[in-house]
BAVOKOL-369109 format. One record per residue: x, y, z of N, C-alpha, C in turn. Coordinates in steps of 0.05 Angstrom, whole numbers, plus 5000, padded with zeros to 4 digits. Example, Ala and Ser with C-alpha at 12.3 -4.5 7.8 and 13.67 -1.06 7.14 Angstrom:
2
526448865156524649105156526449345156/525749555142527349795143525850015157/
! end
This chain:
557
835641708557835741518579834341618604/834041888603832541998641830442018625/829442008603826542038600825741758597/827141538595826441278597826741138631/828241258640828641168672825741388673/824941528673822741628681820641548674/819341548655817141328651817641058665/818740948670820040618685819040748712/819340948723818840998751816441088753/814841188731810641208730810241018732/810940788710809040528713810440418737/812140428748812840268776809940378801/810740598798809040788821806240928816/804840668793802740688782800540538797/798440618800795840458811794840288792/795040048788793339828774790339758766/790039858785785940008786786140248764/786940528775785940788754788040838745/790540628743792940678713793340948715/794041118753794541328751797041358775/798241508777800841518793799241478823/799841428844799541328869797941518883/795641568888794141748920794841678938/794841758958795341608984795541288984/797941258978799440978973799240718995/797440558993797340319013798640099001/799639979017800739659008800139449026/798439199010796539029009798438829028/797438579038799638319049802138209028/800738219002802338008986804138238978/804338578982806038628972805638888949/802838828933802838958919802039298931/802139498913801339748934798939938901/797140078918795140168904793940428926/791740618908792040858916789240728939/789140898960787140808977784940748973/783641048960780540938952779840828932/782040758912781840448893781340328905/783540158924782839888936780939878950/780940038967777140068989774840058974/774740158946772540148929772439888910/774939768906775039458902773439308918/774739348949773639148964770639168974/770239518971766439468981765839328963/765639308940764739128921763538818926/766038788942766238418942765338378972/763938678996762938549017761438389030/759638279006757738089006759337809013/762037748995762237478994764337469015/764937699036767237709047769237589039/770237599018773137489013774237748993/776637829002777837998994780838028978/781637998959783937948938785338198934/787238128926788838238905788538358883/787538568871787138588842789838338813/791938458830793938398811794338098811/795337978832796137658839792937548850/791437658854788437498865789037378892/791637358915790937318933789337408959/787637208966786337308982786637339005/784737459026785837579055782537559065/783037429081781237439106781737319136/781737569150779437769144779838009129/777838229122779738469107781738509124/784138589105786738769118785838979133/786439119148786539419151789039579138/788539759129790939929111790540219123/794240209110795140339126796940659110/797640859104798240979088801740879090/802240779066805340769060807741009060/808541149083809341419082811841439055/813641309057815941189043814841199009/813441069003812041088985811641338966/808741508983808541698986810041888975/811941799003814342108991815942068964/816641848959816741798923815341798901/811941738909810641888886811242188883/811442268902811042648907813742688895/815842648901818142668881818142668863/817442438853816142308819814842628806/812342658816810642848813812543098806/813643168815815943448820817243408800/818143118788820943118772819743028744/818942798746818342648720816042638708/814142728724812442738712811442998695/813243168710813343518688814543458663/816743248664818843278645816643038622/815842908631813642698615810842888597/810543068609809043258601810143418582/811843478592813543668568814143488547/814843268548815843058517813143018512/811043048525808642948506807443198486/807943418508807743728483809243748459/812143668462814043678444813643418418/812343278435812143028411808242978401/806343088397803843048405802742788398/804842558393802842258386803442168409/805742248430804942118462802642208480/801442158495799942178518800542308543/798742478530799242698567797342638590/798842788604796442728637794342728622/792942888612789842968606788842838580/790342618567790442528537789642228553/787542068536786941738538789541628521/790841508535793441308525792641018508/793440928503793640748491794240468515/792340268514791840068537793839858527/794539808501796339608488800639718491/800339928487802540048491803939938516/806539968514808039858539810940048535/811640088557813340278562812440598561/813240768537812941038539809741018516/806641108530804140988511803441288500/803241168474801641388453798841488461/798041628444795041728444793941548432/790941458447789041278435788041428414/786741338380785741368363782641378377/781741098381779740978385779740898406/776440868424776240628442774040508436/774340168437773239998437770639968457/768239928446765039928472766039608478/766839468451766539098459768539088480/770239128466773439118483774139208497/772339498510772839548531776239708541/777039678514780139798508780340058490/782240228495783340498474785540388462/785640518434787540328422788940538405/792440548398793140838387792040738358/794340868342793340828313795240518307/796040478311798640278310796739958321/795439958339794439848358791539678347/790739998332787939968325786439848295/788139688280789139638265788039368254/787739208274786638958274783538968266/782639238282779339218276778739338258/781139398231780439468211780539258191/781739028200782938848180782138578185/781238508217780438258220777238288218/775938058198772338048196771538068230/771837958246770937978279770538128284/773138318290773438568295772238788291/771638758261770439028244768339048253/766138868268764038858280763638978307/765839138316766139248337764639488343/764539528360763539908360765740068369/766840308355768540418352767540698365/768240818382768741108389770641318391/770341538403772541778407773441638432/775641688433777741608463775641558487/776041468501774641548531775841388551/776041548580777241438599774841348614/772641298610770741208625768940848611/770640798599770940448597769740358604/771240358633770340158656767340178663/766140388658763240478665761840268651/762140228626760740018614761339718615/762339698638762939418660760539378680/759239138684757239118708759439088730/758939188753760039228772760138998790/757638808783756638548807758238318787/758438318761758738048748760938158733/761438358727764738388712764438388684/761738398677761238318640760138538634/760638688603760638908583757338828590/756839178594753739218596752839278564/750639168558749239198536746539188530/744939088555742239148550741339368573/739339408561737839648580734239548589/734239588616731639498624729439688635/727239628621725139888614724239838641/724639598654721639548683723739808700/726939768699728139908723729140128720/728940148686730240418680733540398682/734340198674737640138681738539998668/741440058649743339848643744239658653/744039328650745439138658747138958637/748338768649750638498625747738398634/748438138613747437858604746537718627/748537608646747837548674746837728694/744937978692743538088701741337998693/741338008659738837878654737737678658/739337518673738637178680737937188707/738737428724738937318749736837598756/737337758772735038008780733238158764/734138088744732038188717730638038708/730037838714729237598697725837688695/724537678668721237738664722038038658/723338198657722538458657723138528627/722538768617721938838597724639048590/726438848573728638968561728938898533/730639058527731239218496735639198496/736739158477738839248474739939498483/740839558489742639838497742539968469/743839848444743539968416740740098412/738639848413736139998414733540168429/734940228451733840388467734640628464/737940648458739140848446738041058426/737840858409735841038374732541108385/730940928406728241038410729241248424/731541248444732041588459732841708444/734641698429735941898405733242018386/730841848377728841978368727642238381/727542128408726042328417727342518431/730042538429732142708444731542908414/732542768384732043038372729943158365/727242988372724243228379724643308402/726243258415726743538439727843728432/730143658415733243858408731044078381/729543948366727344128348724944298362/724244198381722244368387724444588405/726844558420727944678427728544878411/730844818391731144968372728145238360/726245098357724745218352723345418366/723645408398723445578415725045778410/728545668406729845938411729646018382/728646008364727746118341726046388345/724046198356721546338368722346608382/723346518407725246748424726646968411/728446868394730247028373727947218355/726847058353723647278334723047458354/722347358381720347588396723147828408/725547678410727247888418728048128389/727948038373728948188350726548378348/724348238350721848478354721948678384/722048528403722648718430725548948420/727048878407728949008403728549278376/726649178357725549368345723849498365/721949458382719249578394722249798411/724849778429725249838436726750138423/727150048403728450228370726350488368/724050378366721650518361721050708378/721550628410721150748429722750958432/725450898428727151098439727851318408/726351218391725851368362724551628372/721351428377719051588378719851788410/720651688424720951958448723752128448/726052078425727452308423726352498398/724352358388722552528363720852718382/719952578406717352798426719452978436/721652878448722253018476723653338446/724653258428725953498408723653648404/721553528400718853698385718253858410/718353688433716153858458718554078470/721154038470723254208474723954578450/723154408431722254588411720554848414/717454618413715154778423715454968443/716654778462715954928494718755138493/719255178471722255448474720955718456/719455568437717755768420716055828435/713555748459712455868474714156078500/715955928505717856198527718756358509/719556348481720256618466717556808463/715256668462712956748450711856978474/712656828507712256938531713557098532/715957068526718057258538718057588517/716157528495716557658476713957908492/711657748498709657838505709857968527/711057858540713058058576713758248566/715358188542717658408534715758748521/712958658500711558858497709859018512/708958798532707858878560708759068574/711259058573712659188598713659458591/713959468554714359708543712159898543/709359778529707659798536706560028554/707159858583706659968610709060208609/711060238605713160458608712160638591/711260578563710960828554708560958569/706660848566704960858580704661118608/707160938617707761078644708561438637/710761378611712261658612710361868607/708661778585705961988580704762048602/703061968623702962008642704262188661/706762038664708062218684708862448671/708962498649709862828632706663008630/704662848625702562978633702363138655/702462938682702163028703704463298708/706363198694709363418703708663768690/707163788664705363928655704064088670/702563888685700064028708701464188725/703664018732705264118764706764368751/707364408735708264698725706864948724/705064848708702865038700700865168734/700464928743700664988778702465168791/705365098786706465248806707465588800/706765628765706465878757704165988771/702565928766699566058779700066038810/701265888817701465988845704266178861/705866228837708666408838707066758838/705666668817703566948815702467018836/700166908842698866878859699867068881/701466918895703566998914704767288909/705867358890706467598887703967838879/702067728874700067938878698367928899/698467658922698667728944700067928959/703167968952704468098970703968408962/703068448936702368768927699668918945/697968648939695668808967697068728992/697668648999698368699028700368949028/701769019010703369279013701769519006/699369529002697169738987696169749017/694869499029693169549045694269669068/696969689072698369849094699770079092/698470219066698070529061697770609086/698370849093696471029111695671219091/696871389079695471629059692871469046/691471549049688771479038687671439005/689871798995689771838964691371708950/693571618963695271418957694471048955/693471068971692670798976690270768938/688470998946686670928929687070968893/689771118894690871128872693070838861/694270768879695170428882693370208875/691470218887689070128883687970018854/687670298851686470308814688970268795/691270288798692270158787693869898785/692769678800692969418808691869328781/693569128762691969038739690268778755/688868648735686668508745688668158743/687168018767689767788773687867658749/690467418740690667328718687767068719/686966958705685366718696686166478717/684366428733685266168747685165898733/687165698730687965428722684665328732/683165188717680565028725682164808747/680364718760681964518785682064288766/683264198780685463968771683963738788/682663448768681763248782683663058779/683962918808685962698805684562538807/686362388789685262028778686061838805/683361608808684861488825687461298824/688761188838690361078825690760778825/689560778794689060458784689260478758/691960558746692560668716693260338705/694260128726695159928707693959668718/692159718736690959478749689659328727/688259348702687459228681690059068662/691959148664694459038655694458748673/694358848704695258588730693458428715/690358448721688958288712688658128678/689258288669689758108635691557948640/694758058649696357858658695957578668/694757638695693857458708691657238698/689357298682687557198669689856998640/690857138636692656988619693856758621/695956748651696956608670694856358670/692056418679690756228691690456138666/689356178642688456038621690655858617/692755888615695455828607695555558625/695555588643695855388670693455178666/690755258657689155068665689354908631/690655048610690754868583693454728590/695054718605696954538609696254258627/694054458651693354108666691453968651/690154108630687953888610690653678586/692453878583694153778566695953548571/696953638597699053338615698453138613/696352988625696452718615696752688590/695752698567695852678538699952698531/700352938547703952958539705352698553/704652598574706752468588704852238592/703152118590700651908593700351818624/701451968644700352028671698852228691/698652138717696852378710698152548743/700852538738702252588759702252898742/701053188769701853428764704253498770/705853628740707453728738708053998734/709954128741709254448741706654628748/705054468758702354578771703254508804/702854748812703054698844699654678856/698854338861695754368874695954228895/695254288904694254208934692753958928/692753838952690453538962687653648963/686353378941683453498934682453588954/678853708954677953828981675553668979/674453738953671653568955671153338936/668953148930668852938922668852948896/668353178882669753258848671353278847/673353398866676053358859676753138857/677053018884677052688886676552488854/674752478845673652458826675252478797/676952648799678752688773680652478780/680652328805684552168794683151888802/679951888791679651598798680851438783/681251188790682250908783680450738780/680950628754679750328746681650108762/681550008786682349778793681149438791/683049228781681548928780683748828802/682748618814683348418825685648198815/688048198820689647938809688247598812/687747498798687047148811689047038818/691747128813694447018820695746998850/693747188857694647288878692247208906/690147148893688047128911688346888931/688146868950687446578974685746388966/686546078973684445968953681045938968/680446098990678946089005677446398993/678146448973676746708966676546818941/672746708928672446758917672246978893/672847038872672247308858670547238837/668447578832666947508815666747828809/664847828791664548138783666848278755/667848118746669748128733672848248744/672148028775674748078790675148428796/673148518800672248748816672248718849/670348398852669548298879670148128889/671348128919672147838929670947838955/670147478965668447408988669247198996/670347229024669946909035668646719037/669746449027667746239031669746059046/667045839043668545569064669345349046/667745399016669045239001671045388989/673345128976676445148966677045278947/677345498935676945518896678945328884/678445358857679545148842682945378832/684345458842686645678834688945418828/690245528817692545338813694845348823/696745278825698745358845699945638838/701545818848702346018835704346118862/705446258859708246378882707346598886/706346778867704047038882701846958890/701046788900698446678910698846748949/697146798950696946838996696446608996/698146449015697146129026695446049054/695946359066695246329099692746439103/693146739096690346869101688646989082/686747019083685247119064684547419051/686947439032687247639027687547688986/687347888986688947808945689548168938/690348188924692548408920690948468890/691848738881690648878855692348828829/692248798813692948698787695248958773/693249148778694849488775697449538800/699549688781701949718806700650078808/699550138833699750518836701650628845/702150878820704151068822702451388818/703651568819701351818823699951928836/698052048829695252028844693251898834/691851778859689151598850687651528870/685051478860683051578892680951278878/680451118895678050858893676350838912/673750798912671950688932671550448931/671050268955670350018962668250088979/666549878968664049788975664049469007/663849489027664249299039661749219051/661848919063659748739075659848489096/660048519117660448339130661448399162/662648219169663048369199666148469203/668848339177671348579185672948489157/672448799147673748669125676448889119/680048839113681849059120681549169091/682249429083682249609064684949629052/686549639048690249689040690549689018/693749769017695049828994698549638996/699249568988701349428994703749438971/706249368983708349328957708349048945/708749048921708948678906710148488924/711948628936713248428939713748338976/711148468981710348269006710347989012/711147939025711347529036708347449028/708047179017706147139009705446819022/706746709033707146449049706246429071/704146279084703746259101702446479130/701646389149699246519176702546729184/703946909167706346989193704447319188/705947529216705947749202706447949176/709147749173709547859135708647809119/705947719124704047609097701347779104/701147859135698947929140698648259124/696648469121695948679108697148849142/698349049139699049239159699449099192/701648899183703348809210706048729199/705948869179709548949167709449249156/712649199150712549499129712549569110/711549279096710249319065708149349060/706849429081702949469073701849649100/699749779084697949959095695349949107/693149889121691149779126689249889138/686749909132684450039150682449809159/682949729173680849499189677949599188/676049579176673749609181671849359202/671049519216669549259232666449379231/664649259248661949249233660549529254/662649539270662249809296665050069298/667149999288670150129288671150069268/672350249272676150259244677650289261/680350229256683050079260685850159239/686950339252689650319224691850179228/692550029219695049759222696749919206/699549829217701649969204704749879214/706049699204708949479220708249429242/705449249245704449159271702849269291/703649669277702249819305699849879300/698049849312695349939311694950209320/691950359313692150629326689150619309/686950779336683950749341683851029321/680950949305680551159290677451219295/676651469295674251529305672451639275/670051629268668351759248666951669246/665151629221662351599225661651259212/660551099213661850879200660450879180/661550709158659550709131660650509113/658950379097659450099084661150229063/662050359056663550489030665350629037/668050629036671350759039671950859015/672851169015674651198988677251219000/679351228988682451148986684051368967/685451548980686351738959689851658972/691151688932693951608930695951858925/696451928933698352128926702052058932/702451808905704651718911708451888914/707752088894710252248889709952358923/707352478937708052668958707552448981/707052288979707551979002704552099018/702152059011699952209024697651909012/697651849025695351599035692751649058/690851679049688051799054685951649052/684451539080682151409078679451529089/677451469075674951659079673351599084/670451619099668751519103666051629081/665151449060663251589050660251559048/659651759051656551769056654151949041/653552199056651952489044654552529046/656652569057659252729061661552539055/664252639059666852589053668152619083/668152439100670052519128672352319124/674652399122676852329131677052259158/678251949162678151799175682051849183/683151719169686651709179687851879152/690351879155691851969136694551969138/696151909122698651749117699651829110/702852079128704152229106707352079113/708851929095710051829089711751829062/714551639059716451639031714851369022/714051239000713951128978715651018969/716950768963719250778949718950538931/716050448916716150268894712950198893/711750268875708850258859707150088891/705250158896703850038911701849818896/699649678914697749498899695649548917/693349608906690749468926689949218931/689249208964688049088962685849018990/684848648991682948639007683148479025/683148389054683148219071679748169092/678847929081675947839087677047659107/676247779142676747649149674647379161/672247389158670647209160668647129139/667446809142666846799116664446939123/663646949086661547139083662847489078/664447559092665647839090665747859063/665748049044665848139017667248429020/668748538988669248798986669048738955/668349118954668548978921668749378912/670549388895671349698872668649768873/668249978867665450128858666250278823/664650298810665650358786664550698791/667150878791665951168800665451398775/663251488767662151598750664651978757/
! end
């Protein structure tokens, strides 16, 4: 009985429009009461004919009512809500052929309503199993179109004339009823709703196939990226074991060679020094002697008896054989050792910097401590092959040369749209990201063309400073003008003095943050230089600022 007084108090305090318990509860003149923006969305409807009704009894009101929220009301749905409608929920869990909040009910049902089976497209109704019954059994009926539940019915209602939409119109691109077709549609080019359906359903599943077939596709190239990735981390725990290997068998090989070296040199040493200790003996006998047959003549010679003296005399034996002198060596017993050593060292050192790139496929020095090149051979070893991105280029600036060269013009190029494209100024960026070291010459022509290096991901939109080459702090810049250079750098400028010359080289030294521009000629004069942190691959590139200006790579032998 409270679960039947409770249902009796939903459908009391039910909205007649969305057959849902009360929103903000208004009540109409005649009485009846409905949730607000039901009835307001009733009545925009009918503002054309200004006459405004009742859903339930059809009486009408004019002018519109104004409405008002029913507090009283209100506070009884919200009760409702709290009490019966939990407990309505719960009998529909406990029983699952009733209808829950979130379940399509049954539109025929009266009192406590089941779950719809079906809903009707003709009828415009959900019907349970009990209900639905007729359109299995009556010939009319069976001619129906039958669906899964749905609470959106009403959708397939015209909104202006109240009649089941069923055709579809190709002039407007829109579902209308029958009396659409007579009245604002009239001449236009329609089709059934059924059959516009199956020409979209055709080509919905040559979408859903070529889709499919993409992520096929995808699933192919990822299963291969995922092998290539297999491979990778195969093939470099296969290098890094082999080169860990190697390079332990060479420090045993070193350490072995230190180790004979050094014995080597000790024994070396002890012979020597026992030699010499030899000498110093044999020395200091001959001079113990010495000394004591010094002190015999001196005690002879201070005889006074004369016969005495000369009988002392003659019997003095004769002093012993003198030691031949003794030549000392100079001392450079192991300086040929330093030098083998050392000669070793260097061989060692210069088969590792031929070897590095090949080990690591860069050409960043590792374990070699070198200094910043000096002359234009050095320079010369970390040249770069740089091209030009077209992605990136202004459409006011031509490339040619196999995108080696770019030049301002006045005519537009034909580029296509692109988001790394410059829109404002005339500039375009290098295709290559630089990391390492690397040194390029440009060739320039015209009256100011900027030189730089920049990060990807510089602003690329429009005349601002963050698009411009060295008036942010994503880019680097050497202004060449047709009388001066200029170094731009987050806006700041700063005068550079040297000799001028149509050709700049550019040295990268990204690990040690060393950015270097040059003037080249018979000579190499460094112009500025840039010691700074790095913190993500740079790009070359070019800013022509008038037409006609050109720059263009030099291919360096």
């Amino acid at each position: 009985m409270a679960q039947k007084g409770s249902q009796l108090d939903r459908e009391t305090f039910s909205c007649s429009i969305c057959l849902d318990l009360l929103r903000d509860p208004v009540t109409v003149p005649c009485g009846h009461s409905y949730c607000m923006n039901c009835i307001k969305g009733f009545w925009d409807e009918k503002d054309e004919k200004k006459i405004y009704s009742c859903p339930q009894c059809r009486q009408a009101f004019t002018p519109r009512p104004v409405l008002g929220k029913n507090t009283l009301l209100a506070a009884l749905v919200k009760e409702l809500k709290e009490t019966g409608l939990q407990a309505s929920a719960a009998a529909a869990a406990d029983h699952p052929c009733y209808a829950g909040p979130e379940d399509v009910a049954c539109d025929i049902c009266t009192g406590r309503k089941l779950k719809a089976l079906k809903s009707c497209q003709v009828c415009l109704v959900s019907y349970c199993k009990k209900h639905l019954q007729p359109h299995y059994d009556v010939a009319q009926l069976k001619k129906h179109k039958l669906v899964e539940p749905s609470k959106n019915l009403q959708e397939n209602m015209c909104s202006r004339h109240d009649e089941v939409i069923k055709i579809f119109c190709r002039t407007d691109q829109q579902s209308i009823c029958m009396l659409c077709l007579m009245d604002e549609h009239k001449g236009h080019d329609t089709v059934s709703a059924a059959a516009e359906r199956t020409e979209r359903q055709r080509e919905l599943e040559v979408s859903r196939q070529d889709i499919q077939q993409r992520i096929q596709d995808r699933e192919k190239d990822m299963k291969g990226l995922q092998q290539e990735v297999e491979a990778i981390n195969g093939s470099a725990d296969k290098a890094a074991e082999h080169s860990e290997k190697t390079f332990a068998e060479l420090i045993r090989l070193i350490q072995k060679r230190s180790s004979d070296v050094e014995q080597q040199v000790r024994s070396k040493q002890e012979t020597e020094v026992s030699r010499v200790k030899d000498l110093q003996e044999k020395l200091e006998q001959e001079i113990n002697e010495l000394r004591r047959k010094d002190s015999e003549l001196n005690t002879i010679s201070t005889t006074e008896d004369h016969n005495q003296f000369l009988q002392n005399y003659r019997s003095l034996s004769a002093p012993s054989e003198s030691t031949p002198s003794i030549n000392i060596r100079p001392v450079r017993y192991f300086e040929d050792v330093e030098a083998a050593v050392s000669k070793a060292r260097d061989k060692l050192q210069e088969v590792l910097k031929e070897a590095w790139p090949n080990m690591t496929g860069t050409q960043v020095d590792v374990l070699l401590s070198q200094s910043e090149p000096k002359t234009r051979a050095d320079f010369l070893r970390y040249s770069r092959e740089i091209t030009l991105d077209p992605k990136t280029a202004q459409i006011y600036l031509l490339l040619s040369k196999g995108n080696k060269k770019a030049k301002a013009t006045e005519e537009e190029q034909s580029y296509s749209n692109h988001p790394a494209r410059f829109t404002g100024w005339a500039q375009v960026l290098s295709k290559e990201g630089l990391t390492g070291r690397g040194y390029w010459e440009v060739r320039l022509k015209g009256t100011g063309v900027d030189v730089a290096v920049a990060y990807k991901n510089i602003s690329r939109a429009g005349k601002l400073n963050e698009c411009a080459f060295g008036r942010n702090d994503k880019s680097w810049a050497l202004y060449c003008h047709e009388d001066c250079f200029k170094f731009w750098f987050n806006n700041i400028q700063a005068s550079v003095s040297g000799p001028h010359s149509s050709r700049i080289g550019v040295y990268l030294d990204h690990s040690a943050g060393i950015l270097s521009f040059y003037s080249i000629s018979q000579t190499m004069t460094l112009l500025y230089r840039v010691q700074t942190t790095f913190t993500r691959p740079l790009h070359a590139g070019f800013w022509c600022h008038y037409t006609g200006d050109n720059a263009e790579f030099i291919k360096l032998k």
